[in-house]
C-alpha positions as CSV (number, residue, x, y, z in Angstrom):
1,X,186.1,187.3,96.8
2,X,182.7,187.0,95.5
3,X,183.8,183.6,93.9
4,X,184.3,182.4,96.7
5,X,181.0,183.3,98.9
6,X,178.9,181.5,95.8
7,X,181.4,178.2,96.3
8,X,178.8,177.0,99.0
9,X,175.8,177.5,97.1
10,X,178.2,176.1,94.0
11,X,178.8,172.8,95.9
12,X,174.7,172.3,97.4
13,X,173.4,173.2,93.6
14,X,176.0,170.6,92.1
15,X,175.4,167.6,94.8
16,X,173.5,164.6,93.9
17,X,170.1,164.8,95.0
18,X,169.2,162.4,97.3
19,X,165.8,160.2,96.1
20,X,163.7,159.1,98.7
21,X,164.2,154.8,99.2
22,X,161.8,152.5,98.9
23,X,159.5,152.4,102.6
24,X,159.8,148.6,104.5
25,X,157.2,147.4,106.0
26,X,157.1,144.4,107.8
27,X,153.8,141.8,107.4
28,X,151.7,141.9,110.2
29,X,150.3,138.2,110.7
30,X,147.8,139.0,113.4
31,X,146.2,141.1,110.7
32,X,147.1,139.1,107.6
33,X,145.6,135.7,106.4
34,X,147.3,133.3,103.5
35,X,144.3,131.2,103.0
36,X,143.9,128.3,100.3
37,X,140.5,126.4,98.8
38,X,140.4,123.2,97.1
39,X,137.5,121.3,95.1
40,X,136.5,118.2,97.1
41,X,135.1,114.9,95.1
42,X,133.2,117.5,93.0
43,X,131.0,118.6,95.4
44,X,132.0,121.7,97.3
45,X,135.2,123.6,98.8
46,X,137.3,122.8,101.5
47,X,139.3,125.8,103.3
48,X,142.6,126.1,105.1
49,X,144.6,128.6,106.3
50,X,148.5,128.9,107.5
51,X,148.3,130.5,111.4
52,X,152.4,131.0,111.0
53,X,154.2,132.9,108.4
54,X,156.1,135.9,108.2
55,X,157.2,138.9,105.8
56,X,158.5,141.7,104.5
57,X,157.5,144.4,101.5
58,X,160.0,147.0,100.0
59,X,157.6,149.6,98.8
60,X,158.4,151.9,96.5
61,X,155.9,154.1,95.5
62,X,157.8,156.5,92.7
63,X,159.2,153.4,90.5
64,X,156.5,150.2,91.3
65,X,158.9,148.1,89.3
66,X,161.5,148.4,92.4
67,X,159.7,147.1,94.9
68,X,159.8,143.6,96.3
69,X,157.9,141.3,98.3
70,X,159.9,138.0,100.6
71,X,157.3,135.9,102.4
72,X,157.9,132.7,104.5
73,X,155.0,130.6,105.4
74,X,155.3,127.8,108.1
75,X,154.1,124.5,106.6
76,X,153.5,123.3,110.1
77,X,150.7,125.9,111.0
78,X,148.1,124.3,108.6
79,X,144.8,124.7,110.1
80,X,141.6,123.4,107.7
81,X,139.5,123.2,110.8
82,X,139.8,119.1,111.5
83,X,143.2,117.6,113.9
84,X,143.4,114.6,111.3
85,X,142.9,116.4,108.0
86,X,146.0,118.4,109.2
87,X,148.0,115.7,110.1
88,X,147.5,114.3,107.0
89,X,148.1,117.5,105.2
90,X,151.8,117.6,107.2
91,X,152.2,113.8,105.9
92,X,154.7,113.2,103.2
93,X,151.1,112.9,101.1
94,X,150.8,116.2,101.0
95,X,153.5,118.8,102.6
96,X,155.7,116.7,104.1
97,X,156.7,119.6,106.7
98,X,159.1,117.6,108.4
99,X,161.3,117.8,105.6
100,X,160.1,120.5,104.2
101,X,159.3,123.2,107.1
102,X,158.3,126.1,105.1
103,X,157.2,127.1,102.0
104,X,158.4,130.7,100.3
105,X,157.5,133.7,97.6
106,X,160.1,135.6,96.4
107,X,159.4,138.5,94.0
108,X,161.3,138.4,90.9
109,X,159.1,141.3,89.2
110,X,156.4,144.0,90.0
111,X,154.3,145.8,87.4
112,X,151.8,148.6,88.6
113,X,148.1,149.0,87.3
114,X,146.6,151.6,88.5
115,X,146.8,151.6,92.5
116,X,147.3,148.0,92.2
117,X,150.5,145.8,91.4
118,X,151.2,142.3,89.2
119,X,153.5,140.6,91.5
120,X,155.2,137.9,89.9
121,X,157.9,135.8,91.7
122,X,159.3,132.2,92.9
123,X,157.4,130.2,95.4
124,X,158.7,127.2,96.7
125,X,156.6,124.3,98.1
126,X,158.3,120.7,98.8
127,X,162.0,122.3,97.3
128,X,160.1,122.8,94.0
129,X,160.2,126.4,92.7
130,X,157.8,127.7,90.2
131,X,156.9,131.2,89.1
132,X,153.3,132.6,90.2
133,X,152.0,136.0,89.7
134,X,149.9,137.2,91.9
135,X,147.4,140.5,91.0
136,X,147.3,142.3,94.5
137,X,144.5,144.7,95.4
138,X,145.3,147.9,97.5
139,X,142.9,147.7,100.4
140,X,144.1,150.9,102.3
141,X,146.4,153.0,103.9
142,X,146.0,153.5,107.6
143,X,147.4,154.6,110.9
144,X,147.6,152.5,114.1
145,X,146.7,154.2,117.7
146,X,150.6,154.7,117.7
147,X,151.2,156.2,114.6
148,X,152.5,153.4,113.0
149,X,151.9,154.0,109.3
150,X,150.4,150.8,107.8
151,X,149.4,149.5,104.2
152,X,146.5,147.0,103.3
153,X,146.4,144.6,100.2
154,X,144.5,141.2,99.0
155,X,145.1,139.1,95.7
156,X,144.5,135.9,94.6
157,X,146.4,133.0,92.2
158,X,145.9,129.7,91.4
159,X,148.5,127.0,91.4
160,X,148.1,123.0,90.4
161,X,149.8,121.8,93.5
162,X,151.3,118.5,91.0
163,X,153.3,120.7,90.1
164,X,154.8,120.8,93.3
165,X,154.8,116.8,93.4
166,X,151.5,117.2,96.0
167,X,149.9,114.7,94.0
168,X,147.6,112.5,96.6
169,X,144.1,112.3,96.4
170,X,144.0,113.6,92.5
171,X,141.4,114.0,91.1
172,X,138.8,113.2,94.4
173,X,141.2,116.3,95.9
174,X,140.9,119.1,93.3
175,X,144.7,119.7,91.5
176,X,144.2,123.7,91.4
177,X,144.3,125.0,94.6
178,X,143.1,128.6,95.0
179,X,145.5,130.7,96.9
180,X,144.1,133.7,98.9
181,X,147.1,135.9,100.6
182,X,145.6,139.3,102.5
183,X,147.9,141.5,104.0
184,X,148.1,144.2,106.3
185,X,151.9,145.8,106.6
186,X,153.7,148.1,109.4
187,X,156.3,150.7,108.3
188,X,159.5,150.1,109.6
């Protein structure tokens, strides 16, 4: 009889334990910025920024190596501050949005250091896929008024855009472009 009284206790200690999954988050882009600086005829930066793009980050805090990070930028919300310079950056000179609407990182790998994360992956630009990695910078942990847990980080990487056959204007228009993606995420 006493058997089978411990069978209950038997079956909890033998079950799998359950390990916590990774936390989503989802990018916020009203807090966020993916901003990008090239060299211009060797005299001084020009800025842009993307006003559309959208996200997602699988963050798992116990094994770094398991999260993941999906972004989607909209080619079409190019904003460097002048109507005809963005035009011309939508042109088939430069992004040719119309045929290629969006531009996309996928992460392939993540490596922790420290608080911060290596996070190396596929972006696309024009259909052309190259690997990047990208050394993010935790910025912070926070709360909204709601509660909504949220996470904060910045890097920066630099990409030659030829690669990505954006070729126009080389070498008056600087090949490497300076990529700045900060990021501010909402736990799903």
């Amino acid at each position: 009889m006493k058997a089978l009284r411990l069978l209950p206790f038997l079956a909890l200690a033998l079950a799998p334990v359950a390990l916590p999954a990774a936390d989503s988050y989802k990018i916020d882009p009203v807090h966020s910025a993916v901003m990008f600086r090239v060299h211009h005829w060797g005299a001084g930066h020009t800025w842009g920024r993307f006003n559309k793009f959208e996200g997602t980050v699988s963050l798992d805090a116990a094994d770094p190596a398991k999260t993941t990070v999906n972004f989607t930028v909209d080619m079409e919300s190019v904003d460097s501050n002048s109507a005809d310079r963005d035009k011309h950056l939508k042109s088939p000179d430069f992004f040719n949005s119309k045929q290629f609407p969006t531009a996309t990182f996928k992460s392939t790998s993540v490596k922790a250091s420290g608080d911060n994360l290596d996070v190396t992956g596929d972006l696309t630009i024009r259909g052309i896929t190259k690997p990047v990695t990208i050394a993010m910078k935790k910025t912070g942990e926070g709360k909204d008024p709601k509660g909504t847990q949220l996470a904060g980080a910045e890097g920066t990487f630099t990409i030659k855009r030829s690669e990505f056959d954006v070729k126009f204007g080389i070498p008056g228009v600087s090949d490497e472009v300076l990529m700045t993606i900060a990021l501010e995420a909402k736990k799903q």
